[in-house]
Structure formats: C-alpha cells, structure tokens
mmJSON file of the N, C-alpha and C atoms, coordinates in Angstrom:
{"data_MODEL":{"atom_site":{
"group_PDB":["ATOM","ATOM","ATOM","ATOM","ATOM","ATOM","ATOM","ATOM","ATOM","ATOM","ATOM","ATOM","ATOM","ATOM","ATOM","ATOM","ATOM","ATOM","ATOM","ATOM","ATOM","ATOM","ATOM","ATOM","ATOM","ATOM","ATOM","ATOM","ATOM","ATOM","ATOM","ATOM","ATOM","ATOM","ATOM","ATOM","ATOM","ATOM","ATOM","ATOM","ATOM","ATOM","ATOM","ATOM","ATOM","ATOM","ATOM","ATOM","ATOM","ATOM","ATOM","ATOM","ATOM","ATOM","ATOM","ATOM","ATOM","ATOM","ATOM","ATOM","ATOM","ATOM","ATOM","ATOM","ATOM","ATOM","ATOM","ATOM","ATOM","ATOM","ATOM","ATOM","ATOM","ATOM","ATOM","ATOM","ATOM","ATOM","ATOM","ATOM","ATOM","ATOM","ATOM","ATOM","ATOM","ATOM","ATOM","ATOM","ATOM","ATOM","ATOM","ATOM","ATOM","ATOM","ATOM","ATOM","ATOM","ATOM","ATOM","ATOM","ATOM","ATOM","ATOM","ATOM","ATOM","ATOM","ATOM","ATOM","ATOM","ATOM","ATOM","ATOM","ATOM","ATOM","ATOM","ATOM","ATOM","ATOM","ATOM","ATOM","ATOM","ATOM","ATOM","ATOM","ATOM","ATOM","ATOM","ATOM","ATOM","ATOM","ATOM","ATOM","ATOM","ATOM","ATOM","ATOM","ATOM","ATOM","ATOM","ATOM","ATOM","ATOM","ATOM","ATOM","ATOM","ATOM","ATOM","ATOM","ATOM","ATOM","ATOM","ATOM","ATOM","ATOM","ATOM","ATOM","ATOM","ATOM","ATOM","ATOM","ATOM","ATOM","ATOM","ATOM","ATOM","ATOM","ATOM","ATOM","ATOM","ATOM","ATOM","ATOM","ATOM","ATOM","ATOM","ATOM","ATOM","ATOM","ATOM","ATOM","ATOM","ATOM","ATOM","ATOM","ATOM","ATOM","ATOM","ATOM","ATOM","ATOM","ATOM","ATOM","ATOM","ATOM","ATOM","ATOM","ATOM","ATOM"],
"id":[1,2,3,4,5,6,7,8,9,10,11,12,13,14,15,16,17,18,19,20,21,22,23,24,25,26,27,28,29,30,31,32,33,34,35,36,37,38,39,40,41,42,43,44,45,46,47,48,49,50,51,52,53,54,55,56,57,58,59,60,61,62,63,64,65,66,67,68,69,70,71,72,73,74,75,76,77,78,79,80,81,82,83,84,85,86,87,88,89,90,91,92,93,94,95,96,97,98,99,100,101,102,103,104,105,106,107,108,109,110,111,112,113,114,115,116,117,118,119,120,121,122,123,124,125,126,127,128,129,130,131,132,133,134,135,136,137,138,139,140,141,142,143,144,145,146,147,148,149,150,151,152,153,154,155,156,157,158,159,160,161,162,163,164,165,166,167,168,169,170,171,172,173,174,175,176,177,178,179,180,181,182,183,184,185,186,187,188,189,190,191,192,193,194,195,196,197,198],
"type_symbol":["N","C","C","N","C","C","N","C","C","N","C","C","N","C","C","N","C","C","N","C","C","N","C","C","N","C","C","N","C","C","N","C","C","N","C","C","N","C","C","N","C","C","N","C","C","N","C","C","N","C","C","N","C","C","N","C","C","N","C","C","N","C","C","N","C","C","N","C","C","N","C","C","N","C","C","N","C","C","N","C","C","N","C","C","N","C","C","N","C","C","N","C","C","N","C","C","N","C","C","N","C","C","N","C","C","N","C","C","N","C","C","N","C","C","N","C","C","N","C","C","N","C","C","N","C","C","N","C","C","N","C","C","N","C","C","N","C","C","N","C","C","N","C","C","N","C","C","N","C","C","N","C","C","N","C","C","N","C","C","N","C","C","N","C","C","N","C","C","N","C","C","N","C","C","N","C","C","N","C","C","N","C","C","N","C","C","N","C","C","N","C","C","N","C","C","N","C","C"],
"label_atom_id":["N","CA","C","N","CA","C","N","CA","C","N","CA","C","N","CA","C","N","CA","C","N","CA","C","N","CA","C","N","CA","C","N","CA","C","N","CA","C","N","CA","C","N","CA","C","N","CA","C","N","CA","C","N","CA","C","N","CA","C","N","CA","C","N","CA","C","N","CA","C","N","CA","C","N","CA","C","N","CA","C","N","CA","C","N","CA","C","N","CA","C","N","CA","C","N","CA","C","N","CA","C","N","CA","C","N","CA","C","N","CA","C","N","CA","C","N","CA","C","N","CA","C","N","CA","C","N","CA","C","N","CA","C","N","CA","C","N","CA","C","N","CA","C","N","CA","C","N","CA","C","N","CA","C","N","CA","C","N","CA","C","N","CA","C","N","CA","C","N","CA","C","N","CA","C","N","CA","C","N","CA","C","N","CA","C","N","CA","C","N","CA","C","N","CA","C","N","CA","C","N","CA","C","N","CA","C","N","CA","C","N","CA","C","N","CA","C","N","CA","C","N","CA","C","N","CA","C","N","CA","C"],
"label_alt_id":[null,null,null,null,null,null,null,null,null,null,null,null,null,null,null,null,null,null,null,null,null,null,null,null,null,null,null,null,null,null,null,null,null,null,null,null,null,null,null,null,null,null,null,null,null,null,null,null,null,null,null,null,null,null,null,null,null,null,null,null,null,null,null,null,null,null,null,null,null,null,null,null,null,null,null,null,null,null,null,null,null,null,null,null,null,null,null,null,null,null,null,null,null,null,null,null,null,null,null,null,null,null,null,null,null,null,null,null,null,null,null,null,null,null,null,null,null,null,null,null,null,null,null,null,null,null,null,null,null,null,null,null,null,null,null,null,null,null,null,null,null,null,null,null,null,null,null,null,null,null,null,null,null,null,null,null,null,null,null,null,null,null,null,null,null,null,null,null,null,null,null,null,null,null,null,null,null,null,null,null,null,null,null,null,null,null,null,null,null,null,null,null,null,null,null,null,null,null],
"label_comp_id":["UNK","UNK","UNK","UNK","UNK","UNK","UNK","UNK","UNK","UNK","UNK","UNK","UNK","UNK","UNK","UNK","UNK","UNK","UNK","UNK","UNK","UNK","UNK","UNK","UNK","UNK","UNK","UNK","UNK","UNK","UNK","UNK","UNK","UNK","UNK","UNK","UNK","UNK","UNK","UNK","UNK","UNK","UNK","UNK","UNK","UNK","UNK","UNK","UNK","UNK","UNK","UNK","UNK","UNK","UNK","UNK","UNK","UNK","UNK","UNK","UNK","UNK","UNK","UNK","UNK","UNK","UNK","UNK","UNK","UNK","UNK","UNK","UNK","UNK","UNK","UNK","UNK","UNK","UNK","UNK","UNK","UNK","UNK","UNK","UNK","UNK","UNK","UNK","UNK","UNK","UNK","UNK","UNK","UNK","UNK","UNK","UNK","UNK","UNK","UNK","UNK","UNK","UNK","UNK","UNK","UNK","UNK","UNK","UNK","UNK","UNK","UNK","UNK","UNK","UNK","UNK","UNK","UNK","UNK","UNK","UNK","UNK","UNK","UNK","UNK","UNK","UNK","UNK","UNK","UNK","UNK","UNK","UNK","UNK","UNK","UNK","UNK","UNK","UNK","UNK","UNK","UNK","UNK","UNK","UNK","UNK","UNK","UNK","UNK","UNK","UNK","UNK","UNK","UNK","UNK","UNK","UNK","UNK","UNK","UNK","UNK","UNK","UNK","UNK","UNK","UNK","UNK","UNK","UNK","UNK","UNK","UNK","UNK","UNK","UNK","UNK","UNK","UNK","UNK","UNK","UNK","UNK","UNK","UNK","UNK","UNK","UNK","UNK","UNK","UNK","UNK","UNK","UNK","UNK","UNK","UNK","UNK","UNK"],
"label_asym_id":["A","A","A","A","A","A","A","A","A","A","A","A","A","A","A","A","A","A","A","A","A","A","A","A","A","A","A","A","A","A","A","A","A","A","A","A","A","A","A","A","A","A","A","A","A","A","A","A","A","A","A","A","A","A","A","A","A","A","A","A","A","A","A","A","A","A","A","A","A","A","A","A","A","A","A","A","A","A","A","A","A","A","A","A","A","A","A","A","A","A","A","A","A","A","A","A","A","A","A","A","A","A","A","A","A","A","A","A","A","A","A","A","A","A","A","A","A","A","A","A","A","A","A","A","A","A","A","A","A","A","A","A","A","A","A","A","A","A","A","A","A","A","A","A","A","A","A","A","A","A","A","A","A","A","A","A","A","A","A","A","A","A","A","A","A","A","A","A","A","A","A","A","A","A","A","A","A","A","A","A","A","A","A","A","A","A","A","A","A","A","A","A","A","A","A","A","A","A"],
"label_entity_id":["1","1","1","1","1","1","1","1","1","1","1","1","1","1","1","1","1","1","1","1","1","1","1","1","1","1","1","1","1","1","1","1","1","1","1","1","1","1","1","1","1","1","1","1","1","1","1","1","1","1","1","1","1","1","1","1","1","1","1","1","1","1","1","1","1","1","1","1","1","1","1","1","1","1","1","1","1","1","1","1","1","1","1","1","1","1","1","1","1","1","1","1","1","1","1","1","1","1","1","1","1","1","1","1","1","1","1","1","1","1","1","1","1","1","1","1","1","1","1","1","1","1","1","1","1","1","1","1","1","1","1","1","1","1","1","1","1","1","1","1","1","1","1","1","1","1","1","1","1","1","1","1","1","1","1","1","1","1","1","1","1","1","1","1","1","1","1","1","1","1","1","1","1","1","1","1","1","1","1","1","1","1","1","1","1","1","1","1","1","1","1","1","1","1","1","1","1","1"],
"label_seq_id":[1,1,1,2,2,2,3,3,3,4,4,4,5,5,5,6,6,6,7,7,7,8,8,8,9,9,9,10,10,10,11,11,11,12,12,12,13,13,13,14,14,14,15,15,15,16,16,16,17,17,17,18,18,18,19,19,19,20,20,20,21,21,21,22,22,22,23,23,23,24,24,24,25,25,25,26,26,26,27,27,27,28,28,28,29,29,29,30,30,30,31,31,31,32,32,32,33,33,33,34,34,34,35,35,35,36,36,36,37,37,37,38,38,38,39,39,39,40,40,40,41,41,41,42,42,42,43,43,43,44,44,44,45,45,45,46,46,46,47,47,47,48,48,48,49,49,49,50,50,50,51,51,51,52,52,52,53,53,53,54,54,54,55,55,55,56,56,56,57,57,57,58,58,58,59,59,59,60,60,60,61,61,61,62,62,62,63,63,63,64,64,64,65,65,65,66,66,66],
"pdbx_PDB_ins_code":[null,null,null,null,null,null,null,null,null,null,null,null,null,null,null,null,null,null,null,null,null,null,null,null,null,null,null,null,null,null,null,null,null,null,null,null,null,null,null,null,null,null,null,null,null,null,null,null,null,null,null,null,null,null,null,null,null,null,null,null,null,null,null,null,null,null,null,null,null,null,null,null,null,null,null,null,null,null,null,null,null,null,null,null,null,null,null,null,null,null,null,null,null,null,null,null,null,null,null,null,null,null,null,null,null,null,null,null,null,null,null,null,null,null,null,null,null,null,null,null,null,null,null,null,null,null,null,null,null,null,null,null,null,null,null,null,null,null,null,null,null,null,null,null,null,null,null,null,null,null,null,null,null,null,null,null,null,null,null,null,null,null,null,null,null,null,null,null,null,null,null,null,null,null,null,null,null,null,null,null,null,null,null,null,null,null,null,null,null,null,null,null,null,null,null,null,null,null],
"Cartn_x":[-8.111,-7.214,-6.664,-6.399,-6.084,-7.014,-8.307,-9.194,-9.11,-9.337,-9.569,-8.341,-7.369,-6.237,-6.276,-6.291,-6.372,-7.389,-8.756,-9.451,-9.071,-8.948,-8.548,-7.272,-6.382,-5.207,-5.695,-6.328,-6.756,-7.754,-8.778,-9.321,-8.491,-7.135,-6.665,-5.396,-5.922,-4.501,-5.497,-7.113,-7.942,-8.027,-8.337,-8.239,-7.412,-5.967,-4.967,-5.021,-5.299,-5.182,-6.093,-7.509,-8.236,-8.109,-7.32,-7.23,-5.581,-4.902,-3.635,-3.916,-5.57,-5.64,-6.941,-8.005,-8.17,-7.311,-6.346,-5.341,-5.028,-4.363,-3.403,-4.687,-5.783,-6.729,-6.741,-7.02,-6.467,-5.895,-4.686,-3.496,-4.189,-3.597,-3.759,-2.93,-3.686,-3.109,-2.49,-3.599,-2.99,-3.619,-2.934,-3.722,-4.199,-5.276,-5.568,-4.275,-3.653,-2.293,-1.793,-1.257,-0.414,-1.569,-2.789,-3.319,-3.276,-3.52,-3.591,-2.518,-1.189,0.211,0.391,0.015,0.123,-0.644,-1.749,-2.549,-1.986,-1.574,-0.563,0.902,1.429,2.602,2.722,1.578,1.386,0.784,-0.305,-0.409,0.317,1.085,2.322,3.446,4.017,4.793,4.327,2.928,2.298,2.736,2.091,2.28,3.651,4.617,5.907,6.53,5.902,6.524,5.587,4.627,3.93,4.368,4.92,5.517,6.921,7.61,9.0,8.651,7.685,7.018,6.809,6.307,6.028,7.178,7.897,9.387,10.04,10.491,11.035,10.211,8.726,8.186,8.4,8.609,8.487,10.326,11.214,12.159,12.645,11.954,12.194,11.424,10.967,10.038,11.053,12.418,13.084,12.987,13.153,13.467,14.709,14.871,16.085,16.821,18.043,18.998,19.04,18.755,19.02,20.247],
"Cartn_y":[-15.968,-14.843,-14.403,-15.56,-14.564,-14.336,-14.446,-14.055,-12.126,-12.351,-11.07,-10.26,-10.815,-10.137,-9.305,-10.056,-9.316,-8.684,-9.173,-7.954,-6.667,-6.763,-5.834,-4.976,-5.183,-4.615,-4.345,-5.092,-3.937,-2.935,-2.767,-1.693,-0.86,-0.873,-0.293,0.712,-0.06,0.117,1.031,0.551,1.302,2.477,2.968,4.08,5.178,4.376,5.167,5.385,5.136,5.202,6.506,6.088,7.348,8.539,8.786,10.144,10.802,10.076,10.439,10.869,10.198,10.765,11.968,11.849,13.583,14.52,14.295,15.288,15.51,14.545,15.161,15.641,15.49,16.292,17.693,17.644,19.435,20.447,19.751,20.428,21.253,22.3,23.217,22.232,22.156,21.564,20.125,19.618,18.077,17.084,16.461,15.954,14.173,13.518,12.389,11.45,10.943,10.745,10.832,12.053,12.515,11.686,12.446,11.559,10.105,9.393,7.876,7.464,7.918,7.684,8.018,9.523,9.459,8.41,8.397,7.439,5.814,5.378,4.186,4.069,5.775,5.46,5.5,5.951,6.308,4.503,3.894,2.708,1.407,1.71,0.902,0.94,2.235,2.111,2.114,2.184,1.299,-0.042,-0.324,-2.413,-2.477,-1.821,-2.138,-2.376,-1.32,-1.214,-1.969,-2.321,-3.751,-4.898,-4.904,-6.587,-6.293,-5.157,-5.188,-5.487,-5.221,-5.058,-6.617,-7.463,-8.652,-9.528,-9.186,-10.351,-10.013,-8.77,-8.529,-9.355,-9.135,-10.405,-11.991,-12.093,-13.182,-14.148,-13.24,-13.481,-13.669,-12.935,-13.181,-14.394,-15.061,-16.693,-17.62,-17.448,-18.67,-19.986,-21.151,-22.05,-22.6,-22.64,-22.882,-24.192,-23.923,-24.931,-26.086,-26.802,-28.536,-28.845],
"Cartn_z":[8.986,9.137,7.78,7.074,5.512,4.595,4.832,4.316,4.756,6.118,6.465,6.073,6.315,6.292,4.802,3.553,2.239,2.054,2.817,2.764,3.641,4.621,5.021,4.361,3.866,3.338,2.137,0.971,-0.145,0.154,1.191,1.658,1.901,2.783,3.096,1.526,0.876,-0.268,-1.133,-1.377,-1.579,-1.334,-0.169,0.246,0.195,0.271,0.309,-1.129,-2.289,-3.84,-3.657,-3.086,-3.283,-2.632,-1.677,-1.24,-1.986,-2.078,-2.939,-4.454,-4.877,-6.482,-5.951,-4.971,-4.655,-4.623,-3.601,-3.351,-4.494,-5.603,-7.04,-7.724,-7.531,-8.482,-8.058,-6.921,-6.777,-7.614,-7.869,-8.055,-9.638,-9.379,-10.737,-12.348,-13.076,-14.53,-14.242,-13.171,-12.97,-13.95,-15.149,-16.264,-15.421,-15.999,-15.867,-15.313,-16.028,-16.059,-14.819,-14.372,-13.063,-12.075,-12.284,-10.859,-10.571,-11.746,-11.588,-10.996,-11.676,-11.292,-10.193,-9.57,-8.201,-7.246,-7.635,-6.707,-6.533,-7.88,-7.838,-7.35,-7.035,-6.588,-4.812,-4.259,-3.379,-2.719,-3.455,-3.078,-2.683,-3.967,-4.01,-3.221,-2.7,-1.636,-0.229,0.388,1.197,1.114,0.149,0.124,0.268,-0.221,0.081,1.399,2.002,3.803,4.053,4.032,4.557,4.43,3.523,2.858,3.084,3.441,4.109,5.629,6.407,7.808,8.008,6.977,7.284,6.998,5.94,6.045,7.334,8.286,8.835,9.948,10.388,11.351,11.263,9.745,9.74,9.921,9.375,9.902,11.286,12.394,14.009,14.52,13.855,13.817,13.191,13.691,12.919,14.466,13.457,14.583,15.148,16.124,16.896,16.152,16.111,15.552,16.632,15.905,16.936,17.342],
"occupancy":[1.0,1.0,1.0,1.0,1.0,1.0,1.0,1.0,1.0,1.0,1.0,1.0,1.0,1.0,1.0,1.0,1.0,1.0,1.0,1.0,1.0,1.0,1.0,1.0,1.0,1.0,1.0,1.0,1.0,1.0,1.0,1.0,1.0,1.0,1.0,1.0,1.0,1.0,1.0,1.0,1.0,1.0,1.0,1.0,1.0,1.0,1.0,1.0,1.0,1.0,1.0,1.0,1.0,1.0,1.0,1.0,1.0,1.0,1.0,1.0,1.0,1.0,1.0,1.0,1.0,1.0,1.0,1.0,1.0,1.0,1.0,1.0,1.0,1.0,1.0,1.0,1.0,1.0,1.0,1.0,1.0,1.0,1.0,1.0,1.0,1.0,1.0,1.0,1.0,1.0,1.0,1.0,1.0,1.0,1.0,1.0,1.0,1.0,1.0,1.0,1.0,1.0,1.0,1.0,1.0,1.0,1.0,1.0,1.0,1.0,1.0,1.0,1.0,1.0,1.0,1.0,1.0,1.0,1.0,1.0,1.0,1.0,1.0,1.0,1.0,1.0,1.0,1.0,1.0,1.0,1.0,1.0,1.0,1.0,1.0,1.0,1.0,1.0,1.0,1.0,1.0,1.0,1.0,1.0,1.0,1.0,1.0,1.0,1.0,1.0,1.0,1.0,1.0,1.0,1.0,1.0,1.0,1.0,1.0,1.0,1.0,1.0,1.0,1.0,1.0,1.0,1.0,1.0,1.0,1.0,1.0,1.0,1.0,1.0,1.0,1.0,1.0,1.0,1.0,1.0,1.0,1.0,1.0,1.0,1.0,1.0,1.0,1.0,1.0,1.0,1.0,1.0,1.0,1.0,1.0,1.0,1.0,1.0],
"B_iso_or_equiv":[0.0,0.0,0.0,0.0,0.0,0.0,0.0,0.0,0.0,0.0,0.0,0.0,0.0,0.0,0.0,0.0,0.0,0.0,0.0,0.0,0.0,0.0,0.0,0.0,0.0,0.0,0.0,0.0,0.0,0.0,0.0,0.0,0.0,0.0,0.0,0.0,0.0,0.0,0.0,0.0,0.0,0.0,0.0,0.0,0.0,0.0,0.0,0.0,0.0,0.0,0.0,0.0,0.0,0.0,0.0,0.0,0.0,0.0,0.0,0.0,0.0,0.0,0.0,0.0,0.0,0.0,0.0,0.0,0.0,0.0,0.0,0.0,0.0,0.0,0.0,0.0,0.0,0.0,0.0,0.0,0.0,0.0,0.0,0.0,0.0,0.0,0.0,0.0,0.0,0.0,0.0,0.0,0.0,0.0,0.0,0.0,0.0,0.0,0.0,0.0,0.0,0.0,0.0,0.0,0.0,0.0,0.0,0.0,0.0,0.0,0.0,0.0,0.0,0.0,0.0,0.0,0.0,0.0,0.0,0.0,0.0,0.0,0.0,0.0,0.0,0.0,0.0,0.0,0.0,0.0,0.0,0.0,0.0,0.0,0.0,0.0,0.0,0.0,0.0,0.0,0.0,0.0,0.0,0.0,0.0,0.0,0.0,0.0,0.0,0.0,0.0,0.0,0.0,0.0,0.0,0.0,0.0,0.0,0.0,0.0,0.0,0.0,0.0,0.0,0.0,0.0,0.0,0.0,0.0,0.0,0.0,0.0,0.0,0.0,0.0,0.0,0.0,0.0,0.0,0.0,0.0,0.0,0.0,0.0,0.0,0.0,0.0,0.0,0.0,0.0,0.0,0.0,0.0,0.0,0.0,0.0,0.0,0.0],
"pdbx_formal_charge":[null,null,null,null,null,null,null,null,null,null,null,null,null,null,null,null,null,null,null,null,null,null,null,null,null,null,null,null,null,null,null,null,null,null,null,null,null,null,null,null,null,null,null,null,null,null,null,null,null,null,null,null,null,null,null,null,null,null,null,null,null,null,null,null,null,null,null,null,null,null,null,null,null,null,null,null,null,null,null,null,null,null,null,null,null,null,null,null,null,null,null,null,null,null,null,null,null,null,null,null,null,null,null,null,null,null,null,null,null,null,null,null,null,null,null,null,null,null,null,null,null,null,null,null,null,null,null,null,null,null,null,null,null,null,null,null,null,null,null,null,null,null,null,null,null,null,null,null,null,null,null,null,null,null,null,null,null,null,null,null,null,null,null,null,null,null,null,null,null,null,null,null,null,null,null,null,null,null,null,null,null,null,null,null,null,null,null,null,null,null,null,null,null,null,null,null,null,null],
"auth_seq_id":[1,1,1,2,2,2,3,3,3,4,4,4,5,5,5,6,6,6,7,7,7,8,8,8,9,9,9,10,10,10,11,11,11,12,12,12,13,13,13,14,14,14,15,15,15,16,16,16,17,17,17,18,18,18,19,19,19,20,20,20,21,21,21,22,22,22,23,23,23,24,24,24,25,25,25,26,26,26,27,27,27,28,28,28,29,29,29,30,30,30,31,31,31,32,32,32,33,33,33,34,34,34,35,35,35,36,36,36,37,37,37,38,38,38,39,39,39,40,40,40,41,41,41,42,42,42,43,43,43,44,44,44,45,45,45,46,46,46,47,47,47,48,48,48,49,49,49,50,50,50,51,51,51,52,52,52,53,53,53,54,54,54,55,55,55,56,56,56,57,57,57,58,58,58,59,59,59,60,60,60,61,61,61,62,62,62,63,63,63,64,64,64,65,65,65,66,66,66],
"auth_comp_id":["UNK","UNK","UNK","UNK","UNK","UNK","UNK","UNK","UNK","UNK","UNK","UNK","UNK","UNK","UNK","UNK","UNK","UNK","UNK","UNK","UNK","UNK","UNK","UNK","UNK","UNK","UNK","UNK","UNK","UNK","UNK","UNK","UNK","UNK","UNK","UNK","UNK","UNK","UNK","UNK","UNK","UNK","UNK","UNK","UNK","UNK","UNK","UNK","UNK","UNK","UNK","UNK","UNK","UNK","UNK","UNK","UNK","UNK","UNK","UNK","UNK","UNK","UNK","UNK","UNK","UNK","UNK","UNK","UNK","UNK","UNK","UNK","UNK","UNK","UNK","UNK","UNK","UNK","UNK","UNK","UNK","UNK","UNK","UNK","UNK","UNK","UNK","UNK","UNK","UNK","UNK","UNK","UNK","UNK","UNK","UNK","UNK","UNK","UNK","UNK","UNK","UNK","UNK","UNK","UNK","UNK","UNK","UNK","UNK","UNK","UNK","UNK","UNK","UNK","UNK","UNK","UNK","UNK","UNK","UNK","UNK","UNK","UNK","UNK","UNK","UNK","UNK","UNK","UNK","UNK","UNK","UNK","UNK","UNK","UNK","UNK","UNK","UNK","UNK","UNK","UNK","UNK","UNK","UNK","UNK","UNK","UNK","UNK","UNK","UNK","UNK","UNK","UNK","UNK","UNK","UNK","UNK","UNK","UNK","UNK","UNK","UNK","UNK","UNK","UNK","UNK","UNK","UNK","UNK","UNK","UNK","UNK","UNK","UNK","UNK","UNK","UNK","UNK","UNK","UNK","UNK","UNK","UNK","UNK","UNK","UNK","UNK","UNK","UNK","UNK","UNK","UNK","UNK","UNK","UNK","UNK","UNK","UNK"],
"auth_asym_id":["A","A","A","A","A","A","A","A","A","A","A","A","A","A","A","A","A","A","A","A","A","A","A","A","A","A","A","A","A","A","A","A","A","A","A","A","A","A","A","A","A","A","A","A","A","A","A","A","A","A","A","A","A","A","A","A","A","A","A","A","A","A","A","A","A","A","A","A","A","A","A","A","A","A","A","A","A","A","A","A","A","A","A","A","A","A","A","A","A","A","A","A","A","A","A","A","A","A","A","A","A","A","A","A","A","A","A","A","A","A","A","A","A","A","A","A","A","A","A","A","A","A","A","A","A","A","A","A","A","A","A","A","A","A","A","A","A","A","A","A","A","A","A","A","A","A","A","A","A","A","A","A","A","A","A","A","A","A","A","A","A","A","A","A","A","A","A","A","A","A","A","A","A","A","A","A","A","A","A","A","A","A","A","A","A","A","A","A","A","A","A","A","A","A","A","A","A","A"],
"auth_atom_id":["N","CA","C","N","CA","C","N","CA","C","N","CA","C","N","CA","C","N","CA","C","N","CA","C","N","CA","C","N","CA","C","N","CA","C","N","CA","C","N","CA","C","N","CA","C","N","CA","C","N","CA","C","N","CA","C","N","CA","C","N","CA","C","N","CA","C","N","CA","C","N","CA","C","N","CA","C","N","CA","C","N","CA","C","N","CA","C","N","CA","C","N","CA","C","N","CA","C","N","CA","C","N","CA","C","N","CA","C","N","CA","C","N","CA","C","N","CA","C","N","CA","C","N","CA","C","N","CA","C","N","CA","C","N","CA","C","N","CA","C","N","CA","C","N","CA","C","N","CA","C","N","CA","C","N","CA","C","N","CA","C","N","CA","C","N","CA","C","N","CA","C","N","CA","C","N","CA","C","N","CA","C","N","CA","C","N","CA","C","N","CA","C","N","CA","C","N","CA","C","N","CA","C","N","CA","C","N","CA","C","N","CA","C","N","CA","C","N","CA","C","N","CA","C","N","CA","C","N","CA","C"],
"pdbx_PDB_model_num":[1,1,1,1,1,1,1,1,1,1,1,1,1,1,1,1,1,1,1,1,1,1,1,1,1,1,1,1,1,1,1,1,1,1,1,1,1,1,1,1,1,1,1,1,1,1,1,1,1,1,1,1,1,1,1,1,1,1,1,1,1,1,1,1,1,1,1,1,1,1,1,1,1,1,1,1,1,1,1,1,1,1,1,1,1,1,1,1,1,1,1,1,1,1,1,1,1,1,1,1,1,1,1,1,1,1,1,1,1,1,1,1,1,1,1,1,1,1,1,1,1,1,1,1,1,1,1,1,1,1,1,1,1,1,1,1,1,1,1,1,1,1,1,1,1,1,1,1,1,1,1,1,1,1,1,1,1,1,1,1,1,1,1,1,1,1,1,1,1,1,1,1,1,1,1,1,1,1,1,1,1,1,1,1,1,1,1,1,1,1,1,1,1,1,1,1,1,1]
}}}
C-alpha cells in the first residue's frame, strides 16, 4: 500500500504540475519562469491539502485512554 500509494500521488502531483504549466503557457508574455512557478505552486498546494487530509485521518485513529 505505500508503494502504491506514492506512486500513485506523484502521478497525481505530476499531472497536476503539467496542466497548471500548459494553462500558464497560454497566457500572453508568460516568461519561462512564471510557468514553472505556476506549475510548482499549483503542485505544492495539492500535497498540502493531502498531507493536511491525512493528519486530520490520522488524528481520528487515536487510542482509547486506559
């Protein structure tokens, strides 16, 4: 399962990098730069709400006080 799991989630972080730096390529006078940054800022706050998504699961897994 954590095999798959990181594969699966950098595919997923993948992807999302690459359509966030198409989209900023679009843009009229979008230099190298802007896109990468967009594509990394866009990735990065994915992984964030994922890894806020998973402390918050993993916090409702506490064990009962003895």
């Amino acid at each position: 399962m954590q095999q798959t799991g990181s594969t699966l989630g950098l595919a997923i972080l993948v992807t999302i990098f690459g359509a966030a730096t198409r989209h900023a390529a679009t843009d009229a006078g979008a230099t190298a730069e802007h896109v990468l940054v967009t594509g990394m800022t866009d990735a990065f706050a994915c992984a964030m709400v994922v890894a806020v998504g998973t402390l918050a699961v993993a916090l409702t897994f506490r064990r009962p006080a003895a």
